[in-house]
FIGU-381262 format. One record per residue (C-alpha): residue in one letter; residue number from 1; z negated, x, y. Coordinates in steps of 0.2 Angstrom, whole numbers. Example, Ala and Ser with C-alpha at 12.3 -4.5 7.8 and 13.67 -1.06 7.14 Angstrom:
2
["A" 1 [-39 62 -22]],
["S" 2 [-36 68 -5]],
This chain:
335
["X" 1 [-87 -67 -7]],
["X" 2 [-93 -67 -25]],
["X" 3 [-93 -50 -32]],
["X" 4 [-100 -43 -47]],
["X" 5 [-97 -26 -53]],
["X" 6 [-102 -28 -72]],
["X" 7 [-109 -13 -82]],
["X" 8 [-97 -4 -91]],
["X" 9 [-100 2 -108]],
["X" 10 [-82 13 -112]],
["X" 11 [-88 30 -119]],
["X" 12 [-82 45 -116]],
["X" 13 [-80 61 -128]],
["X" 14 [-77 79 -127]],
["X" 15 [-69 85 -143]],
["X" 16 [-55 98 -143]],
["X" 17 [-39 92 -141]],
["X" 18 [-23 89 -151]],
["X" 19 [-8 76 -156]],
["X" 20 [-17 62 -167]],
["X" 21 [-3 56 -178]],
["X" 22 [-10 39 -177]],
["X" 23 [0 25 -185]],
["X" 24 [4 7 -181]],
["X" 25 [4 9 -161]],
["X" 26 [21 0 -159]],
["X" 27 [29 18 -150]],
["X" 28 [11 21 -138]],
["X" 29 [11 41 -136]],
["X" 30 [-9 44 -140]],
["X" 31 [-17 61 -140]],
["X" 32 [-34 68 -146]],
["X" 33 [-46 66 -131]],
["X" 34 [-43 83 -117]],
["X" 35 [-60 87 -110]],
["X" 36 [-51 94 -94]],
["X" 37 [-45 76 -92]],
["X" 38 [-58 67 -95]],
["X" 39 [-50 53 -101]],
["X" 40 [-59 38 -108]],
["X" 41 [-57 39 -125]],
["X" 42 [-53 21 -134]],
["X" 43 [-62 15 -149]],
["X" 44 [-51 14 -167]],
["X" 45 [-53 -2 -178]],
["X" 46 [-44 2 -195]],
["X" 47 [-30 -11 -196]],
["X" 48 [-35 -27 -206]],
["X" 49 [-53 -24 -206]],
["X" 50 [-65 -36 -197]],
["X" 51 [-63 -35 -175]],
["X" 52 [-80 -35 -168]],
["X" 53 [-87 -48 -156]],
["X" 54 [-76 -60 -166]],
["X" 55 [-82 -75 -174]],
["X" 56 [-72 -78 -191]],
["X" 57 [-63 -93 -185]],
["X" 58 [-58 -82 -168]],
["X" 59 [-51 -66 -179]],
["X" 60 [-41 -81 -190]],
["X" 61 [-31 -87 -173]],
["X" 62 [-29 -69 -170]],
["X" 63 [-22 -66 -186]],
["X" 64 [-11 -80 -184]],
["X" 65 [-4 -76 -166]],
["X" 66 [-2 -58 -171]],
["X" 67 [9 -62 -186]],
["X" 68 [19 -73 -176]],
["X" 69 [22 -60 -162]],
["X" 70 [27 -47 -174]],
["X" 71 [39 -61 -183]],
["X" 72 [47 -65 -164]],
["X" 73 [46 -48 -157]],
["X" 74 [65 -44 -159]],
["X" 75 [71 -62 -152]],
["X" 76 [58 -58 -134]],
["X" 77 [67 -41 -137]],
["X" 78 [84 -47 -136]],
["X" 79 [78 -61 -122]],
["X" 80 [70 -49 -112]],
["X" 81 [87 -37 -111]],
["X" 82 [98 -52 -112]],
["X" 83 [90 -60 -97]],
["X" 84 [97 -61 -80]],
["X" 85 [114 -55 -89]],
["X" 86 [106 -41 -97]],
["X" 87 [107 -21 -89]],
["X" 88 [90 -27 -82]],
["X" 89 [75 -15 -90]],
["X" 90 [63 -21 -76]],
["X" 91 [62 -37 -86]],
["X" 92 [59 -30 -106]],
["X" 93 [47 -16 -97]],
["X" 94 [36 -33 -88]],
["X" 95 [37 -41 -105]],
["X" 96 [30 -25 -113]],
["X" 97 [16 -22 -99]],
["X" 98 [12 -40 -101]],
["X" 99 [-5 -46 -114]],
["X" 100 [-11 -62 -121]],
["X" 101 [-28 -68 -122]],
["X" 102 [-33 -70 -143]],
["X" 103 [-42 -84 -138]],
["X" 104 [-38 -103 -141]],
["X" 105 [-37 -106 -122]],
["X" 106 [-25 -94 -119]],
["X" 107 [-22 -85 -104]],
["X" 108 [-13 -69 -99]],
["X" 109 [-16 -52 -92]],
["X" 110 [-4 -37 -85]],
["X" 111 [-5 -20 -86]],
["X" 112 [-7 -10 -71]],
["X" 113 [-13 8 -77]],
["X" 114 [-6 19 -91]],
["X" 115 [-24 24 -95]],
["X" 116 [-26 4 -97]],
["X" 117 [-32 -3 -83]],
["X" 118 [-25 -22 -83]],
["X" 119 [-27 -39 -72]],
["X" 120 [-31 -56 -74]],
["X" 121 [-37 -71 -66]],
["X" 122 [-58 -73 -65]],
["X" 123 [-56 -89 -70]],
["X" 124 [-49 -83 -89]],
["X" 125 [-68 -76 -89]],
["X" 126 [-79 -91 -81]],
["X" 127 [-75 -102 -65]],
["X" 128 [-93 -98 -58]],
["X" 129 [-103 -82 -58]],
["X" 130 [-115 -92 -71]],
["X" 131 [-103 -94 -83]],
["X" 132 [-97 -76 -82]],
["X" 133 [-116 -72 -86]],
["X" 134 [-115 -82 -104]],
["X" 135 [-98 -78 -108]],
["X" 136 [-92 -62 -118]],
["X" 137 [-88 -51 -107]],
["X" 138 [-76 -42 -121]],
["X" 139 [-62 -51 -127]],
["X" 140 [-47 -46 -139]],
["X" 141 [-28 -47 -130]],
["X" 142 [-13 -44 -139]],
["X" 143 [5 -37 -132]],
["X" 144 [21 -44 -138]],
["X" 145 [22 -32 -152]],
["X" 146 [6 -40 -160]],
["X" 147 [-5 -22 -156]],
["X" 148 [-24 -30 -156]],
["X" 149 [-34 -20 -143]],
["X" 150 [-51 -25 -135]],
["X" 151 [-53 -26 -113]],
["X" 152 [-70 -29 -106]],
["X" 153 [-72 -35 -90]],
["X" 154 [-77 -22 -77]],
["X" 155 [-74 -31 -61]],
["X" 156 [-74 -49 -56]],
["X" 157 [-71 -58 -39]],
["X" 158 [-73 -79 -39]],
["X" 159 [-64 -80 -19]],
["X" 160 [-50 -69 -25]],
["X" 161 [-49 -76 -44]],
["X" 162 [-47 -58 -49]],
["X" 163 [-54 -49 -63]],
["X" 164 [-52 -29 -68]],
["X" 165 [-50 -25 -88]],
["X" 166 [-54 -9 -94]],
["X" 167 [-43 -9 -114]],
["X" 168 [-59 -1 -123]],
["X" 169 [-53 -2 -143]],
["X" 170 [-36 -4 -151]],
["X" 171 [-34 -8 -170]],
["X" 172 [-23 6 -178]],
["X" 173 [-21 15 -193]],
["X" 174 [-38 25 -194]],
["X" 175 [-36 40 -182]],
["X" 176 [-41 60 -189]],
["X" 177 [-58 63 -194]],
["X" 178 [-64 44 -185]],
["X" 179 [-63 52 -170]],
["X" 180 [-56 41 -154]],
["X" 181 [-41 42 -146]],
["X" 182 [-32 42 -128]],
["X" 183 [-16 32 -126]],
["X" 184 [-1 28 -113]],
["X" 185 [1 12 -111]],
["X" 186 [15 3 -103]],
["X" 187 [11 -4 -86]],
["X" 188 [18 -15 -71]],
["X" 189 [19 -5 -53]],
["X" 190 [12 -14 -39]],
["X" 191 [26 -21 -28]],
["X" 192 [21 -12 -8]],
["X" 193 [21 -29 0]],
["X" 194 [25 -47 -3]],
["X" 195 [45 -53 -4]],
["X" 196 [57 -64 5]],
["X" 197 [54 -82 5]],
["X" 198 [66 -89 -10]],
["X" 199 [66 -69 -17]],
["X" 200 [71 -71 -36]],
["X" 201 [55 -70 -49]],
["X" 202 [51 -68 -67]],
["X" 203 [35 -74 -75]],
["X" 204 [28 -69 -92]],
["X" 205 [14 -78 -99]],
["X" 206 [6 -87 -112]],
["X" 207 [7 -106 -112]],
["X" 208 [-7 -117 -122]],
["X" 209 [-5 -125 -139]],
["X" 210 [-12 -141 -134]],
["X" 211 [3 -152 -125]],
["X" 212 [-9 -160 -112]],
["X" 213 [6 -172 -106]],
["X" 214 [6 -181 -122]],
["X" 215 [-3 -198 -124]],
["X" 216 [-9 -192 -142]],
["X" 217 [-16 -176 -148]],
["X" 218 [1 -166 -151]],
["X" 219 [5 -146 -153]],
["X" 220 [17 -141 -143]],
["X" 221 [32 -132 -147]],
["X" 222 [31 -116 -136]],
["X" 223 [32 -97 -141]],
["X" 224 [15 -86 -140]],
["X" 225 [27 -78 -125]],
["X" 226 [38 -86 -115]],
["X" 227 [47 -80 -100]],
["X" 228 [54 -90 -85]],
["X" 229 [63 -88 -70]],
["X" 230 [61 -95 -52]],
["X" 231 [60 -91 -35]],
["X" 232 [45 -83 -22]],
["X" 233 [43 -100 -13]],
["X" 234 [31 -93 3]],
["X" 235 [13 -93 5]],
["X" 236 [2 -107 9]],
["X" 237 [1 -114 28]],
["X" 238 [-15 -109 37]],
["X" 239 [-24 -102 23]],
["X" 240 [-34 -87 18]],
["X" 241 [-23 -76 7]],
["X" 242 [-39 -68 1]],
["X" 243 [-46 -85 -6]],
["X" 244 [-38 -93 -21]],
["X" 245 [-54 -99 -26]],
["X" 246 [-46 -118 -24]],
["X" 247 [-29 -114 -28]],
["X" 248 [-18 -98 -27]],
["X" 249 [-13 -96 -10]],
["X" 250 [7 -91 -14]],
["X" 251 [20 -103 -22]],
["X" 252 [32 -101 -35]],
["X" 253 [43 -112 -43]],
["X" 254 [46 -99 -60]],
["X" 255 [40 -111 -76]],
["X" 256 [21 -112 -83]],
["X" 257 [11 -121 -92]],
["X" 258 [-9 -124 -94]],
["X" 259 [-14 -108 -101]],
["X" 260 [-2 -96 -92]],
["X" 261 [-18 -90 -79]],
["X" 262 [-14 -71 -78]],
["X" 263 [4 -72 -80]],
["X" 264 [12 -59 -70]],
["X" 265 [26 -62 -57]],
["X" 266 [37 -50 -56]],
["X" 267 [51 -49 -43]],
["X" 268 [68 -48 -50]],
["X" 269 [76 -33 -39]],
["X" 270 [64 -20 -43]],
["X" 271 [52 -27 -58]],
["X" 272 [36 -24 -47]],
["X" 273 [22 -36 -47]],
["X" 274 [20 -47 -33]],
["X" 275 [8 -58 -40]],
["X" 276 [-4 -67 -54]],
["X" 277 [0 -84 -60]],
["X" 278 [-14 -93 -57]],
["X" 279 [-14 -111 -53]],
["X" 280 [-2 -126 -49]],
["X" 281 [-3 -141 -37]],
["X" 282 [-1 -157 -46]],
["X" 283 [3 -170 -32]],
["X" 284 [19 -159 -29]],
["X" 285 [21 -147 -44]],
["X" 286 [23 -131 -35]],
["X" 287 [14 -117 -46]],
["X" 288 [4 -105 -36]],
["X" 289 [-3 -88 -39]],
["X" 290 [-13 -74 -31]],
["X" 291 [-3 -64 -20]],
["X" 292 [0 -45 -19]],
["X" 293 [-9 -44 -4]],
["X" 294 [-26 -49 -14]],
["X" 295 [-22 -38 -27]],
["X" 296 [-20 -24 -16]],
["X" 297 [-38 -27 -7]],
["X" 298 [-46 -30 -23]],
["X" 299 [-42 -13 -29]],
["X" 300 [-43 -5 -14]],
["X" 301 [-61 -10 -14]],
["X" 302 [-65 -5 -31]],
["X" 303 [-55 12 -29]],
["X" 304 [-67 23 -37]],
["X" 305 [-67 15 -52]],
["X" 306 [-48 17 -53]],
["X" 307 [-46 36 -48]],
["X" 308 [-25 37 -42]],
["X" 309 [-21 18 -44]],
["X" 310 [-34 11 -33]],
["X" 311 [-35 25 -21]],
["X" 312 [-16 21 -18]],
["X" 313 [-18 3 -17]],
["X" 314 [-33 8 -5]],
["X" 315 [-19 16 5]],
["X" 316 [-7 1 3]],
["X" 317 [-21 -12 10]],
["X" 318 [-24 -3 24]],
["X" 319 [-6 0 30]],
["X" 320 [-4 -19 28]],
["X" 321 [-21 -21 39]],
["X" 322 [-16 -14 53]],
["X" 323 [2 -20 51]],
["X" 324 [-7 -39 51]],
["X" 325 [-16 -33 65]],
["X" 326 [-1 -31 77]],
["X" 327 [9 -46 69]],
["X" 328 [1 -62 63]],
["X" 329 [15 -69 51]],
["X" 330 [13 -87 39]],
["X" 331 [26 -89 29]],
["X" 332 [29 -108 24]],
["X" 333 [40 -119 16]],
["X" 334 [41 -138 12]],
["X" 335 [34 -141 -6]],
């Protein structure tokens, strides 16, 4: 397996604590750092001023995507409540957990952890271990209210197509005194284990802007955010649920597009995440993504970056171990 744990540059201040009245966070609750909690504190850009590691053409397709979100928030609002004949909140809580890459080439990520912890695919950061060496390891996401913060990759595993964000920088209203701030973010709970075959799913994600299915370089149409809905469609037969290196080793049949790498499905009954969207087959059009089980190990191995969440996966993957151990189960449909 190729693992690489990458050095992490988050700082972390003691300063006495209080409420920071810090504008523009789109309803996040964010206090002055407690030294008793050791929280990591998360950089303040001013709003409108000039994001680091951002070339001027990247912070203009930010720009442009952040404006648009914030002109379509109320219509994913209302889509999000509305969907699936509305009295679901699993659905606009996904939605609000849920992050877009800045970038041209899209991409998604989820969040996992109030203290901003989120997932993604590896591949969002370079299919080899190479090109994660010359790529930026930080890179600005945006939720669906168009709040810019910055994530730097802390973890990435090529076999599992997995990679651990730590959000390091938000841009905000200028905090008291330029001192940093902790926030709560809105986060997706791990589903305990996978669903039923044919179990009803949601996927939120971000589809690219090129339309790759046109003869003739066209834009395509789609929102920034775009939410669909399908079914769990079983896991692939004979293979190694820890390797979605090739392809992701579950199917799903919710709607995506190039770009949506990251998305999170999330099941309908309870709004836990069951899996990343990560790839689809092209000879029969299923989707595939990484399935929870992956996740779980993932996080199980790195549980001491991750203090309660990964300590609880940790405890997750090894009741699913020894459950394995005593019955070996494949679930397969026909594509």
């Amino acid at each position: 397996m190729t693992m690489r744990n990458l050095r992490s540059s988050i700082a972390k201040a003691v300063v006495e604590s209080g409420p920071c009245k810090t504008l523009g966070l789109a309803g996040l609750e964010c206090t002055t750092p407690d030294s008793l909690r050791q929280c990591n504190v998360l950089k303040v850009i001013p709003t409108g001023s000039r994001l680091p590691d951002l070339t001027a053409s990247e912070q203009k397709l930010l720009r442009q995507k952040q404006q648009r979100l914030a002109a379509d928030k109320a219509s994913l609002d209302r889509e999000a409540r509305d969907c699936l004949g509305g009295g679901n909140l699993y659905v606009h809580n996904g939605l609000q957990a849920t992050l877009i890459f800045s970038q041209y080439e899209a991409g998604t990520a989820v969040c996992i952890g109030s203290d901003g912890w989120a997932l993604t695919c590896a591949h969002c950061f370079g299919d080899t271990e190479k090109e994660l060496q010359t790529s930026d390891k930080r890179r600005w996401l945006l939720f669906y209210t168009g709040l810019a913060v910055q994530a730097e990759c802390v973890t990435w595993d090529a076999k599992r197509d997995l990679a651990l964000l730590k959000i390091i920088a938000i841009e905000a209203d200028a905090s008291r005194n330029g001192e940093g701030i902790v926030c709560s973010f809105p986060f997706m709970q791990l589903a305990p284990k996978r669903p039923a075959v044919n179990s009803p799913i949601i996927c939120i994600g971000q589809p690219g802007v090129d339309d790759l299915e046109s003869s003739t370089p066209t834009k395509n149409k789609f929102d920034f955010v775009e939410l669909s809905t399908g079914k769990f469609r079983g896991m692939v037969a004979g293979g190694d649920w820890q390797d979605n290196s090739e392809i992701g080793q579950m199917k799903h049949d919710a709607w995506t597009y190039w770009g949506h790498s990251g998305a999170p499905l999330l099941a309908e009954a309870d709004g836990t995440l069951i899996g990343l969207h990560s790839s689809w087959d092209d000879q029969t059009g299923m989707r595939h993504g990484i399935p929870i089980v992956a996740i779980q190990a993932f996080l199980a191995q790195h549980a001491g970056l991750m203090s309660s969440i990964g300590q609880a996966a940790k405890a997750q993957d090894d009741h699913t171990l020894s459950k394995l151990a005593v019955e070996e189960e494949v679930i397969v449909i026909s594509d």
